[in-house]
Wavefront OBJ file of the C-alpha trace (Angstrom):
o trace
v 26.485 29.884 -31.182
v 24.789 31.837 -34.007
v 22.558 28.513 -35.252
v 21.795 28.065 -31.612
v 20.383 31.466 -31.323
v 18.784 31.123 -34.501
v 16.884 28.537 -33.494
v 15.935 29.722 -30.307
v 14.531 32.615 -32.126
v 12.918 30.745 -34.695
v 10.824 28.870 -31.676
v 9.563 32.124 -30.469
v 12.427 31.219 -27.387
v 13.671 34.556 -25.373
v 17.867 34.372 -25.477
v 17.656 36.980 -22.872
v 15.593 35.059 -20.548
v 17.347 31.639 -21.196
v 20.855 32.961 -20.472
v 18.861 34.485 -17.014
v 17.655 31.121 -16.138
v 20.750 29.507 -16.984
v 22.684 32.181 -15.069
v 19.795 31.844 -11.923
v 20.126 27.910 -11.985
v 23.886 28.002 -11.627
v 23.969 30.493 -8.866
v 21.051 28.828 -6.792
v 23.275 25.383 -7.253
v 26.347 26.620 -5.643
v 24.314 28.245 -2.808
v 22.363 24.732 -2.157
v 25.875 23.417 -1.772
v 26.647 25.505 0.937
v 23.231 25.059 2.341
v 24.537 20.896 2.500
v 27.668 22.473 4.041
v 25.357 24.251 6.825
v 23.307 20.976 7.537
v 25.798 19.116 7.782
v 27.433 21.948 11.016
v 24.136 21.771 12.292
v 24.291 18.110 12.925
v 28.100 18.679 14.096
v 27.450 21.093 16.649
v 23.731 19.726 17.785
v 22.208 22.741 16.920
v 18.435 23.792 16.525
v 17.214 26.036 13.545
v 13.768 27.137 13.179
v 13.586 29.039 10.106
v 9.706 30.890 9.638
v 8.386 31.614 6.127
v 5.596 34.259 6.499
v 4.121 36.502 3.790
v 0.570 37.089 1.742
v -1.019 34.318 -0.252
v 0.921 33.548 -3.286
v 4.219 35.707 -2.244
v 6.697 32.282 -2.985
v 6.965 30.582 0.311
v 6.463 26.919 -0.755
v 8.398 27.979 -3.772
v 11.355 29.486 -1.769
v 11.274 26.359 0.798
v 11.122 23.891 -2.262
v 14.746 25.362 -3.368
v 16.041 25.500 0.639
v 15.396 21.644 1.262
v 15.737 20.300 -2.971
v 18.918 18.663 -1.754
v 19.145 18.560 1.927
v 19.343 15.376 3.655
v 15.659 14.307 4.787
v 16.602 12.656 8.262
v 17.630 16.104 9.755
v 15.179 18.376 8.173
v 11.508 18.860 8.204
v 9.193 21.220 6.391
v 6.102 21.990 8.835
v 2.642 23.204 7.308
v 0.166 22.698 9.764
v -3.444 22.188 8.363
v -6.230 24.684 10.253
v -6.532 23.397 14.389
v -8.729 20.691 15.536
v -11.344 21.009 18.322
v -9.155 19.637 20.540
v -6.561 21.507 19.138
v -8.406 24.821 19.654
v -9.006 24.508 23.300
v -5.256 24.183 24.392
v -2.591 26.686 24.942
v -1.999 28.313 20.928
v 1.482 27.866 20.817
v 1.097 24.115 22.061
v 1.232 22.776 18.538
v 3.840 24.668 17.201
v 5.828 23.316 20.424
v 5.729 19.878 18.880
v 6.967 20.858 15.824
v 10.205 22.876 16.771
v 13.983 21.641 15.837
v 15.524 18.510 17.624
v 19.422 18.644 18.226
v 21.571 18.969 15.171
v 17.916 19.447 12.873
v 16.258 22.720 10.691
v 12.341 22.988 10.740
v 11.276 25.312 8.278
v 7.366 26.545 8.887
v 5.314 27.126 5.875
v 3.634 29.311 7.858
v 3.949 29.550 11.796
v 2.636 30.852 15.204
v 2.669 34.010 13.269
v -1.205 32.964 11.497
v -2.877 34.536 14.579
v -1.270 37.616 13.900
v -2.421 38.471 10.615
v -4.459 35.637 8.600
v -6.491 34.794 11.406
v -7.624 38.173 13.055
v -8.674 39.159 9.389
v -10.383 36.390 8.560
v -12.104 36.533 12.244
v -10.842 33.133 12.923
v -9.891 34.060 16.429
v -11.357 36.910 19.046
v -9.638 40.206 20.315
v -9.239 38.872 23.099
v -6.877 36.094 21.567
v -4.999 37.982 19.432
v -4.025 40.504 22.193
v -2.742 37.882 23.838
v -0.693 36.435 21.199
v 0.899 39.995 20.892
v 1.568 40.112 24.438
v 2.915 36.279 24.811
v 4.707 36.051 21.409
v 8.271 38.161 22.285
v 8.218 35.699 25.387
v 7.702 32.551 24.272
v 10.792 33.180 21.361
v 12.821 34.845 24.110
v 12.405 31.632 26.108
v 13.429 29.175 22.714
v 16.412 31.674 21.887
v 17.784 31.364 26.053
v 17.079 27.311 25.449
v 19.507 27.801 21.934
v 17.291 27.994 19.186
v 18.011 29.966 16.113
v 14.858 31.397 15.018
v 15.105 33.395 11.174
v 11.996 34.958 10.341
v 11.037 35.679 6.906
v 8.120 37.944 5.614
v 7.872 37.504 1.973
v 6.591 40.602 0.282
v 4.505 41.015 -3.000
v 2.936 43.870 -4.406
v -1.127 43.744 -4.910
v -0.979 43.601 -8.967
v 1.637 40.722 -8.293
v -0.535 38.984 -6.091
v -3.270 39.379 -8.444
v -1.163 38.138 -11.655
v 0.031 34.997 -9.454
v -4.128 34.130 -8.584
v -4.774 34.393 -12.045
v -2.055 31.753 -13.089
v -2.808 29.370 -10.082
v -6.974 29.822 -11.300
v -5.880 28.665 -15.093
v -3.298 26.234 -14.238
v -4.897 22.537 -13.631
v -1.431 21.973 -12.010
v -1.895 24.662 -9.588
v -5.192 25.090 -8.889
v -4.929 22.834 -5.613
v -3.040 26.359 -4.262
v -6.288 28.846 -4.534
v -8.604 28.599 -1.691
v -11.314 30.476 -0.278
v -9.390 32.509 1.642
v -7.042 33.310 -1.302
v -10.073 34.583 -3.168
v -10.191 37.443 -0.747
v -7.214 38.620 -0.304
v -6.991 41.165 -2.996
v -10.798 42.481 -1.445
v -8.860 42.363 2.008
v -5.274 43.710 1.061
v -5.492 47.201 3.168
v -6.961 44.732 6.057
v -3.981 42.569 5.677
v -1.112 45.583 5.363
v -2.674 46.848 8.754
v -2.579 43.917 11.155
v 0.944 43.122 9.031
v 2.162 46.373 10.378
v 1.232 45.728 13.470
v 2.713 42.389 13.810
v 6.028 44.059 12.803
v 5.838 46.386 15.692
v 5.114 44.186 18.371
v 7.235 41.355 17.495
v 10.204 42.497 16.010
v 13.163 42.043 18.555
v 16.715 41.748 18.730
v 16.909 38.390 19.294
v 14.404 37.462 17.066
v 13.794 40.338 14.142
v 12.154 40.323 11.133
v 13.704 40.069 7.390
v 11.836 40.988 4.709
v 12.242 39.462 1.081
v 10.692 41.689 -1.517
v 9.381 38.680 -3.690
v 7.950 40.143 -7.019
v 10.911 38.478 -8.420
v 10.731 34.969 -7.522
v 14.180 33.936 -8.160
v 15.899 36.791 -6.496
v 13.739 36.168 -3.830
v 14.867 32.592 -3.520
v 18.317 33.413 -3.850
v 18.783 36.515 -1.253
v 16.785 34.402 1.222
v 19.272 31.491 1.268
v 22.044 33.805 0.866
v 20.650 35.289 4.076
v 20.265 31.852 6.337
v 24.051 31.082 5.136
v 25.176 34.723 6.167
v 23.399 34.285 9.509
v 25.111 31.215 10.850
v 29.469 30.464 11.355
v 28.964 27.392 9.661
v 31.973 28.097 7.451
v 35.786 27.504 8.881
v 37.542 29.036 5.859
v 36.891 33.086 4.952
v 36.268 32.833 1.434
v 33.641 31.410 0.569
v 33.209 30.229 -3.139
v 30.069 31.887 -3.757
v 28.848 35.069 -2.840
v 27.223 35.218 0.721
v 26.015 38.699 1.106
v 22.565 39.051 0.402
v 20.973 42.084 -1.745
v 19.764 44.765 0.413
v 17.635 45.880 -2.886
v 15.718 42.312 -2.021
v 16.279 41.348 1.434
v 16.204 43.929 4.311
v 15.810 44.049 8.146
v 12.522 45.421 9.666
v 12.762 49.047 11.253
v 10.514 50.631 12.988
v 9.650 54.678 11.242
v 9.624 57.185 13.977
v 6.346 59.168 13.627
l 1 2 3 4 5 6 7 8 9 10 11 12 13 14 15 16 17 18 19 20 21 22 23 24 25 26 27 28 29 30 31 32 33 34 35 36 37 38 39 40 41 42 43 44 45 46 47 48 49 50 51 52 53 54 55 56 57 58 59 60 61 62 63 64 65 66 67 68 69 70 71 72 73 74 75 76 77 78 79 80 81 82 83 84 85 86 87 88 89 90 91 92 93 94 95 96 97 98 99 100 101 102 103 104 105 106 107 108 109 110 111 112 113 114 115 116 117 118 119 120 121 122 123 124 125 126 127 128 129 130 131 132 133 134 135 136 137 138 139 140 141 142 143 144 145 146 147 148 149 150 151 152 153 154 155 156 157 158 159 160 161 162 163 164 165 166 167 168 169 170 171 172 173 174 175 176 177 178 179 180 181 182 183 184 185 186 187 188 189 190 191 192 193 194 195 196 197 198 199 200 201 202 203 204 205 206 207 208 209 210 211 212 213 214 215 216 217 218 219 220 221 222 223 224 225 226 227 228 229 230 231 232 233 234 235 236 237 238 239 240 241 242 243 244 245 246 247 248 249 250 251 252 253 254 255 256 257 258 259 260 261 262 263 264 265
């Protein structure tokens, strides 16, 4: 143990931060387990998971659905990240895409990214009207009242960062060649646009937050916790399990992951 340590040390290695990876890699393995457990109920019982991943540019979303689906069987999962509409696309009801996308029986969809662009991305970027994004508001709590009365399980997850995160993550992705497929033009303004973006994200949270559909939010400065209290969450959410105990812990962190509430003014 001591010559291991040594060496570590003698390579410039952190122990501390090995022994947290280690620790991290062994926890997220025996929660993917259970997440093959939970496909394999949703395939049982026929039933249809949507499961949203929403947040500001660079907050871990890909990241977080990368560890959801490492180990899931392909044939009843999808991942969904829909490129920007076509013109045909554009003139047709919004939510008629999305429609296409959403969970057969006994399947999970996870959206890297969702519906949920016109309520934030797009109005800032003026990629829609008023006009449209009123509308959205209004038709929004409808349309996932309808899927949750049809029996679709809808999780919503707002990934939050902090704007010197955000800032620390562009600077990686701008001096990484392996990442630098991530930054986009868009990207490049979202430090100029944050208040912009906290605003509309506020109101999004007030107008579509229900009870049958609310809003969790991951505080994602620390990737891994992130990643873990997020799947922790999904498995929490669902009686997938027949026995009580569990073998790994199911509760999520309520340091990382909380429910939205509305602040009485």
């Amino acid at each position: 143990r001591d010559g291991l340590i040594q060496m570590l040390r003698s390579n410039r290695i952190k122990v501390g931060a090995v022994m947290d990876t280690l620790r991290y890699e062994a926890e997220l393995e025996r929660l993917q387990v259970e997440l093959v457990r939970l496909q394999r109920w949703v395939q049982e019982k026929g039933r249809r998971i949507a499961i949203l991943f929403e947040g500001r540019d660079a907050a871990g979303k890909g990241g977080a659905i990368r560890r959801f689906t490492e180990h899931l069987n392909p044939r009843a999962m999808r991942v969904v990240a829909l490129p920007k509409p076509s013109e045909q696309e554009n003139g047709q009801w919004y939510f008629q895409r999305y429609v296409r996308q959403l969970p057969n029986v006994g399947e999970i969809v996870f959206f890297d990214r969702s519906w949920y662009n016109r309520a934030v991305v797009e109005p800032v970027n003026k990629f829609c009207t008023d006009a449209q994004y009123q509308r959205f508001l209004q038709q929004v709590p409808e349309f996932e009242h309808m899927l949750y009365e049809d029996g679709v399980t809808i999780i919503k997850f707002w990934f939050s960062i902090s704007k010197d995160e955000q800032l620390k993550r562009f600077e990686s992705r701008r001096h990484n060649p392996l990442k630098q497929w991530k930054l986009s033009p868009i990207d490049m303004k979202a430090q100029e646009q944050w208040d912009l973006y906290s605003r509309f994200k506020e109101q999004m949270f007030s107008k579509t937050h229900t009870s049958f559909s609310p809003w969790i939010i991951v505080r994602a400065n620390d990737k891994k916790k992130a990643r873990l209290e997020s799947i922790r969450h999904v498995l929490n959410s669902l009686p997938y399990r027949d026995v009580a105990e569990p073998p790994v812990n199911l509760m999520p962190d309520p340091n990382v992951v909380t429910r939205f509430h509305r602040a009485t003014v």
